[in-house]
gemmi code that builds the backbone of each chain (N, CA, C; Angstrom):
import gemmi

chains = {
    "A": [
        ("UNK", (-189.474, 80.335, 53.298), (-188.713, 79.737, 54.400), (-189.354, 80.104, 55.731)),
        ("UNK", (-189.284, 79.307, 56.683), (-190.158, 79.109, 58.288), (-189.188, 79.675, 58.555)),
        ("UNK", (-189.061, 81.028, 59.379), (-187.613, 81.702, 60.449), (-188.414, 80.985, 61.591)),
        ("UNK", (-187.523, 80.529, 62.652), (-187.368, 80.489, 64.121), (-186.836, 81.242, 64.620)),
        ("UNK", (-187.311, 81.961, 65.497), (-186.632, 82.900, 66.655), (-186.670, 82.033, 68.200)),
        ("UNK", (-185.426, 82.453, 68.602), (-184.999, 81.858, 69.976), (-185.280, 82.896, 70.987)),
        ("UNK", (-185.873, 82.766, 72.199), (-185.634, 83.974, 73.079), (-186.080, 82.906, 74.823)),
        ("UNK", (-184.955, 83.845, 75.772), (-183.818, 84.285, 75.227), (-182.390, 84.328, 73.976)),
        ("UNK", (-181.649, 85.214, 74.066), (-180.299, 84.807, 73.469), (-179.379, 84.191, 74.378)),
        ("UNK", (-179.652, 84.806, 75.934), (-179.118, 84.221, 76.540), (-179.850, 83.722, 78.024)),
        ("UNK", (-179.611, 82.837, 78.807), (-180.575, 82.874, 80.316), (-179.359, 82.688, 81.223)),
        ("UNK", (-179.565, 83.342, 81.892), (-178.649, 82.931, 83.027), (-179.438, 82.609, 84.522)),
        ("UNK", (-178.719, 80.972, 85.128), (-179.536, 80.193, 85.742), (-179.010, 79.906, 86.764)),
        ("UNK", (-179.543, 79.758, 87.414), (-178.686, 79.102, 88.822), (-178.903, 77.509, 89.024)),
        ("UNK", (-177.804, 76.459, 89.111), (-178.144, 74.836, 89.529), (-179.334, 74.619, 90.328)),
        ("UNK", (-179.865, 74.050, 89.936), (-181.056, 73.872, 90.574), (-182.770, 74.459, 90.105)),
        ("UNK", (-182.256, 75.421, 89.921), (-183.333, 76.447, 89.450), (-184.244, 75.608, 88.268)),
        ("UNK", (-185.479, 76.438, 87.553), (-185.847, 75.899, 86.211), (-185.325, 76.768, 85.342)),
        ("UNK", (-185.728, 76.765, 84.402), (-184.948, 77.274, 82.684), (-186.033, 77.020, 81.797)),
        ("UNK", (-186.623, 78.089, 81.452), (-187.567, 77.623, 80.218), (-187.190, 78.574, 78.848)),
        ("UNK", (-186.915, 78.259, 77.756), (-186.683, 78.329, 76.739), (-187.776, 78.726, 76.051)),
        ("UNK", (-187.872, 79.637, 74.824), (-188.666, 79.708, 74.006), (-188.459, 79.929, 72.399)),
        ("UNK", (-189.495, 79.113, 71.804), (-188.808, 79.483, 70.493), (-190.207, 79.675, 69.487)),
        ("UNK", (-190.386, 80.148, 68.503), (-191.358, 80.748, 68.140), (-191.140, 80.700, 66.292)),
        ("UNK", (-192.552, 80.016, 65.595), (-191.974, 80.170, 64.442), (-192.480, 80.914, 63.335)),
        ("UNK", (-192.519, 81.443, 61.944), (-192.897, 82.600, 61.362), (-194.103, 82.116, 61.072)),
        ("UNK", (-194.264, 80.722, 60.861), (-196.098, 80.380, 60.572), (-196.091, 78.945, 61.528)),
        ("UNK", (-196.962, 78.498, 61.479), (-197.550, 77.113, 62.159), (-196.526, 76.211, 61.474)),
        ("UNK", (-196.260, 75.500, 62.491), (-195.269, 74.305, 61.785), (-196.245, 72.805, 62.714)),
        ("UNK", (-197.286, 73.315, 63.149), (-197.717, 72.216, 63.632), (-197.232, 71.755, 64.959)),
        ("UNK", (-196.714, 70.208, 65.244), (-196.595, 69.633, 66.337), (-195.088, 69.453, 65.961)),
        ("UNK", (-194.515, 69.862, 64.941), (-193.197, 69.426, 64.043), (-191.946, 70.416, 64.481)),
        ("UNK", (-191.578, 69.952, 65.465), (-190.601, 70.855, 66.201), (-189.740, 69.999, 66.875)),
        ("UNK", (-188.469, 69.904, 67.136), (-187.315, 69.038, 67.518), (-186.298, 70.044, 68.561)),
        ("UNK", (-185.549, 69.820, 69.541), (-184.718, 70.390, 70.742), (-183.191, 69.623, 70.201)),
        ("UNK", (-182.498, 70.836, 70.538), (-181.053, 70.154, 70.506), (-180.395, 71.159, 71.677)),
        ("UNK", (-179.291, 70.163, 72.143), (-178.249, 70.915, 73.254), (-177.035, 70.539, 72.547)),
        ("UNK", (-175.905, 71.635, 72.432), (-174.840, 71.428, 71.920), (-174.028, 72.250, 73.087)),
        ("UNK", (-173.084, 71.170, 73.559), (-171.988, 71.762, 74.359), (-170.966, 72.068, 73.312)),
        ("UNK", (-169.735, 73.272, 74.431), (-168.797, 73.802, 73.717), (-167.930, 72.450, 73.009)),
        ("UNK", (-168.203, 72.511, 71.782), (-166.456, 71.380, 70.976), (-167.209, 70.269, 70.577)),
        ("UNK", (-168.860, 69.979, 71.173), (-169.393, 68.690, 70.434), (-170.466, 69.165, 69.551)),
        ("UNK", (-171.076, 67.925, 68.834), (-172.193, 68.171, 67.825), (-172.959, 68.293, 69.084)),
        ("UNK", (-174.144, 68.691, 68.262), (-175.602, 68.894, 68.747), (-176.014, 67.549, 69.023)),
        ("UNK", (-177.055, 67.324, 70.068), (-177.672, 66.091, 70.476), (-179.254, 66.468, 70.637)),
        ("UNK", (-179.806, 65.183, 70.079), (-181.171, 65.578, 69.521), (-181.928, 65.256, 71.135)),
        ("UNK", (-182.992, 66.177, 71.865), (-183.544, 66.429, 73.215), (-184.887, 65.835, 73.156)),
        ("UNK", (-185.694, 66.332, 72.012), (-187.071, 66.043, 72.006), (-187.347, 66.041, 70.566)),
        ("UNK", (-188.580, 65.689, 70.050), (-188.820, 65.758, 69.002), (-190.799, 65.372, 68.948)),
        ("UNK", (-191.064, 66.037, 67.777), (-192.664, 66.250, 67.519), (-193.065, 67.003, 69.151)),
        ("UNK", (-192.637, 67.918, 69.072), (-192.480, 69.238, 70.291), (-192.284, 68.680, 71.091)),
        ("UNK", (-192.746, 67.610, 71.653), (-193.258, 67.429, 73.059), (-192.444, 66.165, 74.003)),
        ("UNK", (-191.888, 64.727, 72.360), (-191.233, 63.025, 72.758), (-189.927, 63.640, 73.264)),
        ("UNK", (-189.302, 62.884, 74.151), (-188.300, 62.954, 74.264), (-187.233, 61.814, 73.633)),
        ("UNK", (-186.699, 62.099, 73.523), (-185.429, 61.685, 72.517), (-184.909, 60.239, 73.602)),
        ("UNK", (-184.462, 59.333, 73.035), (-184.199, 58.070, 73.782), (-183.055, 58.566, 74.816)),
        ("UNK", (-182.893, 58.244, 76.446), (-182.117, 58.500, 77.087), (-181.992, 59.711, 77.937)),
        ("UNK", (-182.859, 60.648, 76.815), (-182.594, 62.210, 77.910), (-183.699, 61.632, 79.220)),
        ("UNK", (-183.367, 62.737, 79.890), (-183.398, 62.852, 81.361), (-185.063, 63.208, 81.808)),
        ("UNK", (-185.817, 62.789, 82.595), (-187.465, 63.440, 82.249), (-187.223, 65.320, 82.996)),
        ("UNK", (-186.338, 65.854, 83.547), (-186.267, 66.986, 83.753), (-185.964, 67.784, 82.614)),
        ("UNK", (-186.145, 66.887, 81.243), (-186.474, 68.186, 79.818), (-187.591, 67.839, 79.517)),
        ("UNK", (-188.450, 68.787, 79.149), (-189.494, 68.617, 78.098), (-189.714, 69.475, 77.441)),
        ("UNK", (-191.072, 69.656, 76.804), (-191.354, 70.199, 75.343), (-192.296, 70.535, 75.262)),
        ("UNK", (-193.303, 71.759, 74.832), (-194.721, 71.796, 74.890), (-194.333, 72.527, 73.810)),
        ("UNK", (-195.900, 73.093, 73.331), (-196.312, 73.958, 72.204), (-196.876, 73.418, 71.157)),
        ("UNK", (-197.717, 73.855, 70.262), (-198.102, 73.850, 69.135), (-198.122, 75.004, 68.072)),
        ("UNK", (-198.047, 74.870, 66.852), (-198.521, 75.631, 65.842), (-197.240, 76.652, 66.200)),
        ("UNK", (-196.783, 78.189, 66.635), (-195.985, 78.843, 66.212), (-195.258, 78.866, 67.209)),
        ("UNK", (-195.960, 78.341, 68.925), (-195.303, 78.975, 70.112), (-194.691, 77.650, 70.622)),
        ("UNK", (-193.641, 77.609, 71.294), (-193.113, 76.283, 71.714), (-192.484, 76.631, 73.203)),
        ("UNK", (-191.824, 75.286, 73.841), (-190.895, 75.850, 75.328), (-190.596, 74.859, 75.113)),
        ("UNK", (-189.000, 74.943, 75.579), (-188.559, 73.582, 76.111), (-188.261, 73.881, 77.662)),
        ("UNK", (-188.564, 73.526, 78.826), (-188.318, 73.131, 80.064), (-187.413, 72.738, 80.592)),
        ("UNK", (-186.474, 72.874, 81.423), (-185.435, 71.972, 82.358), (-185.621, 72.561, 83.599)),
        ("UNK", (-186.702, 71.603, 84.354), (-187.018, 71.651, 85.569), (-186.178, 72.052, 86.718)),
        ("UNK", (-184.880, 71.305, 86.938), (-183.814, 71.370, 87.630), (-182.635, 71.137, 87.051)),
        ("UNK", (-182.067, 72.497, 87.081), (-180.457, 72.592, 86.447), (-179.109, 71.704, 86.999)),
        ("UNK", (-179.132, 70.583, 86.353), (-177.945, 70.424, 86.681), (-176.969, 70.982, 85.360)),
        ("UNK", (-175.605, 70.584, 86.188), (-174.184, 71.293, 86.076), (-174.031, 70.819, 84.747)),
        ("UNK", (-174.424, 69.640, 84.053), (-174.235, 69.414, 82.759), (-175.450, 70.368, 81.737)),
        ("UNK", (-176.302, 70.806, 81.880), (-177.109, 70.938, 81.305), (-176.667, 72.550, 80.542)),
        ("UNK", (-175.834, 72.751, 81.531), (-175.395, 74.583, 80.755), (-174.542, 74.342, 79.392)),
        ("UNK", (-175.374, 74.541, 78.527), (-175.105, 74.436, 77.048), (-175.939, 75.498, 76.043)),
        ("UNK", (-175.680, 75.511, 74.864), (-176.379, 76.083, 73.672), (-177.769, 75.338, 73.661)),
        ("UNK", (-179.074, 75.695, 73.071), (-180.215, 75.066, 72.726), (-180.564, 75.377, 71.687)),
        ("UNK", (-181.078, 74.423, 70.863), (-181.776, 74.783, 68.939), (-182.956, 74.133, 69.203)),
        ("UNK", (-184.116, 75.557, 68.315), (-184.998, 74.190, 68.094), (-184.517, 74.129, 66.394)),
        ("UNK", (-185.779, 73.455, 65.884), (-185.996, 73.226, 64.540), (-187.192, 72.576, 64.020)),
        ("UNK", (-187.548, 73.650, 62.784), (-188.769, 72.995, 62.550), (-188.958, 71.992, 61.051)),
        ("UNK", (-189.553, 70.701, 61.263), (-189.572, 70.042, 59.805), (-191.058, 69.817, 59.436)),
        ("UNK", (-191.579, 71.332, 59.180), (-193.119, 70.703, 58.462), (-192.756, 71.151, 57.470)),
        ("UNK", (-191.764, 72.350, 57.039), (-191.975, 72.793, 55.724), (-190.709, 72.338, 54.684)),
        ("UNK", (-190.717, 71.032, 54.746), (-189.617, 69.903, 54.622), (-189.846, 69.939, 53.218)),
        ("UNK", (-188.480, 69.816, 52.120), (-187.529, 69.656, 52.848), (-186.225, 71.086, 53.835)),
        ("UNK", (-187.603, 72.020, 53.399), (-186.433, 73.419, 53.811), (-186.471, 73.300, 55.767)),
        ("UNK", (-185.373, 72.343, 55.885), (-185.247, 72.247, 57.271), (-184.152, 73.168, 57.928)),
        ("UNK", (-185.397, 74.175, 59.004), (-184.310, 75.293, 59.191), (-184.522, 75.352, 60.855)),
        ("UNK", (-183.799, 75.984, 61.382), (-182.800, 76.295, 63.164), (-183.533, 77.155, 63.690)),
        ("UNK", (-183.736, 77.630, 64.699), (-183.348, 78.915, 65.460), (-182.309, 79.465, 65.808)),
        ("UNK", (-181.801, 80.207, 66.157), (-180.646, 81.029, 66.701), (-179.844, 81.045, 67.876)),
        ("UNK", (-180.820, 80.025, 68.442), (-180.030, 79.443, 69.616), (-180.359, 80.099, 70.843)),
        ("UNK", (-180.280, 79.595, 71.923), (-180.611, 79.897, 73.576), (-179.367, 79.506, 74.321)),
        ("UNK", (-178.143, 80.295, 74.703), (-177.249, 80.122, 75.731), (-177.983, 79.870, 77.323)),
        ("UNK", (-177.477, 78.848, 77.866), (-178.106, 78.518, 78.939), (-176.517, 78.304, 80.182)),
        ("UNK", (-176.573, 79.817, 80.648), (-174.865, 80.124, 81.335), (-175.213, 80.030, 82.969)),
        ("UNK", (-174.350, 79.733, 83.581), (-174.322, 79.346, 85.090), (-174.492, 80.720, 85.545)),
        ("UNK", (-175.739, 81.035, 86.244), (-175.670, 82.408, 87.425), (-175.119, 82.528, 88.225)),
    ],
    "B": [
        ("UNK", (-172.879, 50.848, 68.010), (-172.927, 52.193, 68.338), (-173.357, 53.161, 67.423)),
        ("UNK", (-173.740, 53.823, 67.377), (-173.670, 54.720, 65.240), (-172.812, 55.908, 66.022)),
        ("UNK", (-171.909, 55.404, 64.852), (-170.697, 56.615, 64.366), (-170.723, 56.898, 63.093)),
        ("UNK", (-170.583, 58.435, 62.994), (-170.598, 59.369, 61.612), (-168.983, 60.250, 62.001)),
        ("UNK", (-168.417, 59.376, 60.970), (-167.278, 60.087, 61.181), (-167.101, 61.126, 59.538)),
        ("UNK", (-166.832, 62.561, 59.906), (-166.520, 63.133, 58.638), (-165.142, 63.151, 58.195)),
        ("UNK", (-165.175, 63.839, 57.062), (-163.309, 64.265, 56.790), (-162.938, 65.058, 55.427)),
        ("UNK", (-162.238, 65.335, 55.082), (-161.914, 66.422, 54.036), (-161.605, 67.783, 54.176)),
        ("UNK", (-162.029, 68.375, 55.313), (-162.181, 69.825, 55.256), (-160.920, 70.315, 55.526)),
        ("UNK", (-160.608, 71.227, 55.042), (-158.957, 71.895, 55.012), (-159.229, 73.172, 54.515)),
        ("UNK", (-158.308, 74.109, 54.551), (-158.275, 75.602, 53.666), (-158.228, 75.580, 52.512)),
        ("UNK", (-159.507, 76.192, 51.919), (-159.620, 76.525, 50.315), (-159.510, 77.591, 49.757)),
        ("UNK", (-159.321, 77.439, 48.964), (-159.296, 79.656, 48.235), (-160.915, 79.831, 47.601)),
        ("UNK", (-161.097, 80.751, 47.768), (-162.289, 81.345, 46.979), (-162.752, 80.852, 45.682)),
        ("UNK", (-163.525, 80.409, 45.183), (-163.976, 79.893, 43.543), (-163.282, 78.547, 43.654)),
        ("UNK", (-163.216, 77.793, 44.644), (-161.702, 76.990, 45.008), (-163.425, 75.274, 44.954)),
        ("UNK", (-162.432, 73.843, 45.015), (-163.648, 72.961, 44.986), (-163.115, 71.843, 46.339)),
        ("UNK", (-163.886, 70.746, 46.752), (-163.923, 70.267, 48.255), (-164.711, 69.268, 47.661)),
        ("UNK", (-164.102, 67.733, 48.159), (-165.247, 66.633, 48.586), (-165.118, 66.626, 49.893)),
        ("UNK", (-166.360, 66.734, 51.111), (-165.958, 66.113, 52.286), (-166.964, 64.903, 52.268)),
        ("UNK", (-166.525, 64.101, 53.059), (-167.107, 62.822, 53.040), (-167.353, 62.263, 54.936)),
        ("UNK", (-168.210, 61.496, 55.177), (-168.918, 60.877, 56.193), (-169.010, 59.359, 56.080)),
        ("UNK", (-168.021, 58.819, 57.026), (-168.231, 57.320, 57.366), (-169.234, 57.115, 58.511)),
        ("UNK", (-169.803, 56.659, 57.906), (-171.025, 55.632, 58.853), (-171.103, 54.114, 59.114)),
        ("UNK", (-171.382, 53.901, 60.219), (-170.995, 52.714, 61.199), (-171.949, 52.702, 62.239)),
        ("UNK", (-172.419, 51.021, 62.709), (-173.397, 50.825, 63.804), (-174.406, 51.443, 63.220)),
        ("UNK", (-175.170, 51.543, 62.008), (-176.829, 50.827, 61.512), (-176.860, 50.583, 60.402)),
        ("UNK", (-177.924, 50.104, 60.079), (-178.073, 50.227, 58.609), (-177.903, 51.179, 57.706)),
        ("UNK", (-176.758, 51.300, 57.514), (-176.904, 52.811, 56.554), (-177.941, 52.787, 55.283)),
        ("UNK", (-177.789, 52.169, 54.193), (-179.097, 52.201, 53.182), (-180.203, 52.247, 53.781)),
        ("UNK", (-180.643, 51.836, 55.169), (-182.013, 52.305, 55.402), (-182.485, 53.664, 55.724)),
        ("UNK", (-181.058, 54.464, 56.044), (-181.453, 55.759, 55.787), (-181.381, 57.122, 55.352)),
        ("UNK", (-182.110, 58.119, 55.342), (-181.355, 59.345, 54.399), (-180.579, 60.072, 55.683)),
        ("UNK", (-179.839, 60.537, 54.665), (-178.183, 61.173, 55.344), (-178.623, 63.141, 54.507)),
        ("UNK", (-178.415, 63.658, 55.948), (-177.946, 64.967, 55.559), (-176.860, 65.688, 56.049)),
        ("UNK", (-176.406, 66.709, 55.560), (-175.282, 67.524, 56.276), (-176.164, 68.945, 56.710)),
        ("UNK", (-175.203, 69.038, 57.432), (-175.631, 70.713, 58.236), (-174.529, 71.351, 58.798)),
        ("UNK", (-174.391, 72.651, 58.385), (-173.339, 73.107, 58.977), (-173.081, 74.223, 60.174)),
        ("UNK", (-172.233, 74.624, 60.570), (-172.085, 75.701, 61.764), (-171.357, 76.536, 61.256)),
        ("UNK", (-171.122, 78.277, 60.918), (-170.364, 78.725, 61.103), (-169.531, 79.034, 62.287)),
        ("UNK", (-168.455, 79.436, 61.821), (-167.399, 79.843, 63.363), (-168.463, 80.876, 64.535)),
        ("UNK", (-168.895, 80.061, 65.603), (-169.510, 81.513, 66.711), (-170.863, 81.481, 66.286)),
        ("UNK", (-171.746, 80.424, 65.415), (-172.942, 80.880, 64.835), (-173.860, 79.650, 65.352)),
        ("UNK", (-175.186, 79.854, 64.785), (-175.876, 78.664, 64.387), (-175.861, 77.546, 63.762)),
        ("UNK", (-176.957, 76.598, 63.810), (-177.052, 75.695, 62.911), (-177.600, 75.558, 61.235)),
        ("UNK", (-177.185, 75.446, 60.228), (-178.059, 75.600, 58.774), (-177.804, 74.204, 58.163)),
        ("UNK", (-179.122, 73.495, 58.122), (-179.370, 72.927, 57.246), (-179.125, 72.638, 55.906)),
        ("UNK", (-177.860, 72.124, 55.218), (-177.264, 71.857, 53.684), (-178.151, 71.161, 52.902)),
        ("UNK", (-177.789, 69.741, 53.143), (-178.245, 68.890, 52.239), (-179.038, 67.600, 52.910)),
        ("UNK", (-179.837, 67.112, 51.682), (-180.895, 65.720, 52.232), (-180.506, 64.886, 50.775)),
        ("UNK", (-180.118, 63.590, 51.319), (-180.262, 62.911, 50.366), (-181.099, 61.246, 50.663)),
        ("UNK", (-181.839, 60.592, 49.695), (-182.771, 59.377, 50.378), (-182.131, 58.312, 50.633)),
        ("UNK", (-182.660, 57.278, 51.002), (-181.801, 56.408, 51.246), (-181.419, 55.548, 49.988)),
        ("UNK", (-181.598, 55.813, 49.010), (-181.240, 55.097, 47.089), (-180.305, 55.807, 46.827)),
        ("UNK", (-180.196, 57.254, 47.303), (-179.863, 58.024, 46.579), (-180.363, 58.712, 45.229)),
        ("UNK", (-181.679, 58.760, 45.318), (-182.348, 58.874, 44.618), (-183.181, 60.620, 44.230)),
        ("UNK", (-183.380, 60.623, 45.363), (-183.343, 62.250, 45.702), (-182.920, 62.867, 46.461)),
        ("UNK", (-182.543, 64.370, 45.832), (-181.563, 64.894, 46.704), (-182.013, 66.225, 46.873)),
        ("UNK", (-181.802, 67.162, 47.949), (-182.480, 68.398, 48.193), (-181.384, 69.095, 49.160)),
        ("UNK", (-181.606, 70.665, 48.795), (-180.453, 71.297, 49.340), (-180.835, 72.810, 49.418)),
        ("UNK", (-180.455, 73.297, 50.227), (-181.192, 74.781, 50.950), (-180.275, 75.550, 49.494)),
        ("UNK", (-180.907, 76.673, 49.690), (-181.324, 77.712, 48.563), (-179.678, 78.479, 48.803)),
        ("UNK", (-178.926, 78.404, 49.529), (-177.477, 78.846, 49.509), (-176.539, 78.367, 49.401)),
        ("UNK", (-176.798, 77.092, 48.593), (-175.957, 76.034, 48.165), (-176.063, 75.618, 46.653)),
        ("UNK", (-177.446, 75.916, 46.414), (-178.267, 75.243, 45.063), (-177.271, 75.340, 43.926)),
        ("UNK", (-176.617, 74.600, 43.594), (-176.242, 74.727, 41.815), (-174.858, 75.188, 42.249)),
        ("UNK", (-173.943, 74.449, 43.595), (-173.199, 74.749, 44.204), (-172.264, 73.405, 44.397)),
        ("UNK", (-173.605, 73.035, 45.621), (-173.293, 71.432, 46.131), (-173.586, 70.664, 45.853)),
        ("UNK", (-172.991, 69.288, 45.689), (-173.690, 67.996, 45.323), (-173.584, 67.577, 46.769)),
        ("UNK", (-174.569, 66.762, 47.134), (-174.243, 65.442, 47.808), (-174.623, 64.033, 47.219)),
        ("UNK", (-174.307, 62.818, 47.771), (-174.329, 61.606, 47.105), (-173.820, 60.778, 48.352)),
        ("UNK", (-173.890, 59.545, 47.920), (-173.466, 57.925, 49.035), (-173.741, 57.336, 48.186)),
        ("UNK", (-172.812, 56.229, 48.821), (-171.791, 54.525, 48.300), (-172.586, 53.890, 49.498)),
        ("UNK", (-173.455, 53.144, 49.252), (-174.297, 52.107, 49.787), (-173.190, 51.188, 50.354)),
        ("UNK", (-172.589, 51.143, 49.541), (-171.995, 49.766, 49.359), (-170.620, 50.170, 49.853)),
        ("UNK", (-169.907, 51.156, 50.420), (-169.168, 51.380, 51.361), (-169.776, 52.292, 52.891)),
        ("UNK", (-170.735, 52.072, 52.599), (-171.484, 53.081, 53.847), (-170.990, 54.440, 54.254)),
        ("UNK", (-170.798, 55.256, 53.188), (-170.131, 56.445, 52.852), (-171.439, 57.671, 52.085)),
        ("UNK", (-171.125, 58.762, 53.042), (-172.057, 60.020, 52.196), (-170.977, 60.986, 51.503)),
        ("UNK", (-170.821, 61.929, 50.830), (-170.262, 62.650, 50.360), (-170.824, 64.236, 50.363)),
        ("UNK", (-170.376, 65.499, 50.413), (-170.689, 66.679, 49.503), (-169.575, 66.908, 48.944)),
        ("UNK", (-169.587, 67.123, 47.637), (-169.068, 68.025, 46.778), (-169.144, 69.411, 46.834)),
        ("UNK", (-168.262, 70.171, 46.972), (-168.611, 71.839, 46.972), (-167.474, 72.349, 45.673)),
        ("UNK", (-168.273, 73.134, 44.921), (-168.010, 73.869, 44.102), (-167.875, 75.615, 44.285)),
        ("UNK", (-167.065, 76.596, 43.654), (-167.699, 77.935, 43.605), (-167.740, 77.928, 44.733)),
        ("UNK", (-166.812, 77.505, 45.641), (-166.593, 78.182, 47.662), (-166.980, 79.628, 47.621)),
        ("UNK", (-166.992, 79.952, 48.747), (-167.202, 81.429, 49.114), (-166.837, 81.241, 50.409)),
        ("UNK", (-166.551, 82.377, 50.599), (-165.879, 82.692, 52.149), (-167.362, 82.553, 53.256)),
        ("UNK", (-168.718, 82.891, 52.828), (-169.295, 82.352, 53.562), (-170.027, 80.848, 53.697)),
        ("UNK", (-169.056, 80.062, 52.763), (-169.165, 78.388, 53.158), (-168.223, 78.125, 54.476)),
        ("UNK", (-167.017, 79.021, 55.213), (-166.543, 78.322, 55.628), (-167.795, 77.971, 57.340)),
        ("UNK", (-166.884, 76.798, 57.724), (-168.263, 76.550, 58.490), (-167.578, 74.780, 58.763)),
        ("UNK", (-168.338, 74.538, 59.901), (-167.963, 73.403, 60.274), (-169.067, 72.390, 60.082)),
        ("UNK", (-168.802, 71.662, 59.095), (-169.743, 70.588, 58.425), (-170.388, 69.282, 58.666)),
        ("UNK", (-171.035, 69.342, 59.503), (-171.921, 68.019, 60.166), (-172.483, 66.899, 59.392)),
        ("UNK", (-172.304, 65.667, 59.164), (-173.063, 64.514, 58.637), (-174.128, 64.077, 59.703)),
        ("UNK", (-175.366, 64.087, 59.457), (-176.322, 63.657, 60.481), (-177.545, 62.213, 60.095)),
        ("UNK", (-177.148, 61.680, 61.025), (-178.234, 60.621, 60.176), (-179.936, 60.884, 60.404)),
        ("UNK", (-180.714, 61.083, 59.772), (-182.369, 61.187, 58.872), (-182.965, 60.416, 60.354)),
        ("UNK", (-184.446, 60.802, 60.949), (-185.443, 60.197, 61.217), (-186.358, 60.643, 60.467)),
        ("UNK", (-186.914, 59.594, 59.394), (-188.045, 60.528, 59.389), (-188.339, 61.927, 58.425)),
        ("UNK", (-186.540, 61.856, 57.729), (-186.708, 63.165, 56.575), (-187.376, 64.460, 57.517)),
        ("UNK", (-186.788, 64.134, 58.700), (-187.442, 64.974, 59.689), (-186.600, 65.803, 60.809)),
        ("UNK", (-185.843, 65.237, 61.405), (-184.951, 65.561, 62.920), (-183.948, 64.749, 62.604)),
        ("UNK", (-182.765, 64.630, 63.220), (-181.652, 64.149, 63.190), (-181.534, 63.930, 64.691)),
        ("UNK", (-181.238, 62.254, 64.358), (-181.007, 61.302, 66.011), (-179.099, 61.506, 66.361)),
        ("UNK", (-178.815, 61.649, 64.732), (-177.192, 61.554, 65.152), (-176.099, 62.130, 64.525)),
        ("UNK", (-175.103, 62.770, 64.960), (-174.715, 64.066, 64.441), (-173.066, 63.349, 64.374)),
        ("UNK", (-172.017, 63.600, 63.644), (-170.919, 63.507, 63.862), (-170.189, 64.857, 64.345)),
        ("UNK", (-168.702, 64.566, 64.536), (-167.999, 65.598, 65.035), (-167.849, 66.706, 64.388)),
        ("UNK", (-167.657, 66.345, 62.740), (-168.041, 67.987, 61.870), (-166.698, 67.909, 61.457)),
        ("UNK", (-166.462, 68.356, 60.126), (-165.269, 68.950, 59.727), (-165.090, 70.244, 59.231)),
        ("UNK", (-163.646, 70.980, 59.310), (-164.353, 72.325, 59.116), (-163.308, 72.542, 57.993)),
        ("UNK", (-164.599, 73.173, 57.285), (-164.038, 73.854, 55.948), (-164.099, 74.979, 55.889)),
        ("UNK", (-162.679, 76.081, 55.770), (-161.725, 76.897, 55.546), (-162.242, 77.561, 54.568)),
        ("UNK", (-162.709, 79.007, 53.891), (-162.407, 79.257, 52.726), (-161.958, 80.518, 52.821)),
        ("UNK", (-160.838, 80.655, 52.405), (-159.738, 81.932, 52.875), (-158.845, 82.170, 51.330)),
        ("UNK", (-157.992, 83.008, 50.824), (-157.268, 83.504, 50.361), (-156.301, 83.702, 51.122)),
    ],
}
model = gemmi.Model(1)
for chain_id, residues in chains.items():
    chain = gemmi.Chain(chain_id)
    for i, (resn, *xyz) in enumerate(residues, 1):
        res = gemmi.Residue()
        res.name, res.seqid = resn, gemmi.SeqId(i, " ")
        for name, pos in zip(("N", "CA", "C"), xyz):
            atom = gemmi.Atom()
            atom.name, atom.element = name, gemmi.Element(name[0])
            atom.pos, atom.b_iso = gemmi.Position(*pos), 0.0
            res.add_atom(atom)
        chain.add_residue(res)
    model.add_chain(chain)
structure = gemmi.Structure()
structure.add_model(model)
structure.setup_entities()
């Protein structure tokens, strides 16, 4: 099984500010890495996908870099919606499709 | 629109059994594979089950194996898991997500949460 580690566990940000995320995986998963934001009480909503596309509709103040074990997801400028949970996930070693642990992203 | 609506989940007892099930609406459902994933209470996300779009093959993380079934009705645009042999660490709030790609998930429903308590 591929572990993902999230780091932070938590960031605390100020509106406006950037926010970069990191997530990191136990071997190379390639370019095969996906972003989710889940606010409190809803499902998860898919952000980016193959590290880097963004997902139809999100906003261009997210993105995605990395390859092979090291990844970031970006949010340039915080807005007030954006303070939520973050997952990545990796699907190269499919079908064992597994999470990270998540990145709290809390108002400073 | 695509809506994944789930349902079933209620309080079970231990060694106790569960169908929850997922209505799907707004795409083609047979064109694609359907998995579940769940949340515990305060936790992460884990990956359950994959099933294809025939229903033909089916795949399921290593803490479920010889546990859970999943399955779908084409022909009512319906997914299912079966849970057998509960354990208190199934309870967890149970996501139907629809497949890109046997890869990422574009779409998640609200989740139902299944209970397993004494």
């Amino acid at each position: 099984e591929i572990v993902m580690t999230q780091s932070p566990a938590t960031l605390s940000v100020s509106p406006g500010e950037r926010a970069t995320l990191s997530c990191r995986a136990s071997q190379s998963v390639s370019s095969n890495l996906a972003w989710y934001q889940q606010k409190p009480g809803q499902a998860p909503r898919l952000l980016i996908y193959g590290a880097s596309t963004r997902a139809t509709g999100i906003p261009a103040r997210f993105s995605g870099s990395g390859s092979g074990t090291e990844f970031t997801l970006t949010i340039s400028s915080l807005q007030s919606e954006d303070f939520a949970v973050y997952y990545c996930q990796q699907y190269n070693n499919w079908p064992a499709l597994t999470f990270g642990g998540g990145t709290k992203v809390e108002i400073k | 629109e695509v809506q994944l609506v789930e349902s079933g989940g209620v309080v079970v007892q231990p060694g106790g059994s569960l169908r929850l099930s997922c209505a799907a609406s707004g795409f083609t459902f047979d064109d694609y594979a359907m998995h579940w994933v769940r949340q515990a209470p305060g936790k992460g996300l884990e990956w359950v089950s994959l099933i294809s779009w025939d229903g033909g093959s089916t795949y399921y993380a290593d803490s479920v194996k010889g546990r859970f079934t999943i399955s779908r009705d084409n022909s009512k645009n319906s997914l299912y898991l079966q849970m057998n042999s509960l354990r208190a660490e199934d309870t967890a709030l149970y996501y139907c997500a629809k497949d890109v790609s046997s890869s990422w998930f574009d779409y998640w429903g609200q989740g139902t949460l299944v209970t397993v308590s004494s």
